[in-house]
Legacy VTK file of the C-alpha trace (Angstrom):
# vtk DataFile Version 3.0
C-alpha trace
ASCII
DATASET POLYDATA
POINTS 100 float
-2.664 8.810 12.838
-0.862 7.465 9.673
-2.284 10.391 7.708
-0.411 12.693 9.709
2.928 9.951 8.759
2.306 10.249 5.657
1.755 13.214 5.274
5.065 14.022 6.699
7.154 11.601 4.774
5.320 13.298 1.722
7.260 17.194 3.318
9.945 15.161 3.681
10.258 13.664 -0.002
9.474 17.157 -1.498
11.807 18.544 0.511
14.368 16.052 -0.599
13.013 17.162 -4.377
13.299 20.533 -3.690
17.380 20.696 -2.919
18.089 17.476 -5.068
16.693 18.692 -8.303
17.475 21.755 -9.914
15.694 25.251 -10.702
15.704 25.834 -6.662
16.255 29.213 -7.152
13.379 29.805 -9.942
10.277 28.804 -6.854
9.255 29.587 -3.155
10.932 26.874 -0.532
7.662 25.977 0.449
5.975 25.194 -2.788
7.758 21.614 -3.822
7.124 20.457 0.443
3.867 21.358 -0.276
3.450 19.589 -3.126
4.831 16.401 -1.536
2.429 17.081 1.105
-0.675 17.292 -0.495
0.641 14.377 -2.853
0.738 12.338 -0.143
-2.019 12.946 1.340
-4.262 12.406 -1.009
-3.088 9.122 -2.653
-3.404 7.675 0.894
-6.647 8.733 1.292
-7.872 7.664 -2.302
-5.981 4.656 -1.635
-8.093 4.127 1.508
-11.431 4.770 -0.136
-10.350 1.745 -2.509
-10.308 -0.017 0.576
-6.635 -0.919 1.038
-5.773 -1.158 5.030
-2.885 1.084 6.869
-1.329 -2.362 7.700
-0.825 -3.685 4.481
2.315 -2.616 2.584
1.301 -1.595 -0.550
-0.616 1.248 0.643
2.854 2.723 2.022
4.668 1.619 -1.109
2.060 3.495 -3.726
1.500 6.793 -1.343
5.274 7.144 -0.966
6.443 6.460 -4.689
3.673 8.630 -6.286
4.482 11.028 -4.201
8.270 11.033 -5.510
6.787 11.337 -9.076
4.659 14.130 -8.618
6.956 15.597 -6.419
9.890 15.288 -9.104
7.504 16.338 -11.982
6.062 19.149 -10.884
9.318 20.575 -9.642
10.947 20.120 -12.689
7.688 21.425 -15.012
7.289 24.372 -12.569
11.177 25.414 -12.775
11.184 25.003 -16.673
7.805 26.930 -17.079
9.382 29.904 -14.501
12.490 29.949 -16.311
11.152 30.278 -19.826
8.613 32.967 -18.471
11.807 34.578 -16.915
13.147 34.537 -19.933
10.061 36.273 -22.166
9.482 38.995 -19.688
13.418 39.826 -20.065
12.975 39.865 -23.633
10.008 41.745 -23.512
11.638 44.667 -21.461
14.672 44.713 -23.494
12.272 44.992 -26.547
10.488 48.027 -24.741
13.563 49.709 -23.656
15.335 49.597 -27.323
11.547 51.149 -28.513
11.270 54.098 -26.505
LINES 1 101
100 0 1 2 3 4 5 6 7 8 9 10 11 12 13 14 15 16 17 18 19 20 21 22 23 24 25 26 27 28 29 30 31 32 33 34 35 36 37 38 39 40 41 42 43 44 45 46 47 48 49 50 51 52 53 54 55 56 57 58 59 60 61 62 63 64 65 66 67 68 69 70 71 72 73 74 75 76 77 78 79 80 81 82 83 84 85 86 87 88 89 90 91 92 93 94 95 96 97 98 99
């Protein structure tokens, strides 16, 4: 049952990342929840296998933050990696349209 908590705090804190941060525009509005989702998840359950117990607080504390860094990361890596790409294909078109 606190899987299924933490995994929605995790939606929750990517979707916070996801219209907090910028480069919304450059990446689906799924793909930073998901992130936070999956994030979450699987810290907790790593976190578990370590042997750490739902009731103690630290297990909450180190799901939830991680799951703010990835979340933040990624959305910030995946909006500068779209936007450069953007940015080459453009140039690459303009480059093939001046050629022919």
């Amino acid at each position: 049952m606190e899987l299924l908590f933490v995994a929605l705090l995790g939606a929750v804190i990517g979707l916070a990342a996801r219209y907090f941060l910028p480069g919304r525009s450059t990446q689906g509005s799924v793909l930073v929840p998901a992130i936070g989702t999956v994030a979450a998840s699987a810290l907790w359950v790593a976190l578990t296998w370590l042997g750490l117990n739902w009731a103690n607080g630290w297990i909450w504390w180190v799901s939830l933050v991680g799951t703010v860094v990835v979340s933040v990361v990624l959305n910030l890596v995946i909006s500068r990696r779209r936007i450069h790409g953007d940015q080459r294909m453009l140039q690459r078109l303009a480059n093939a349209a001046s050629a022919a």
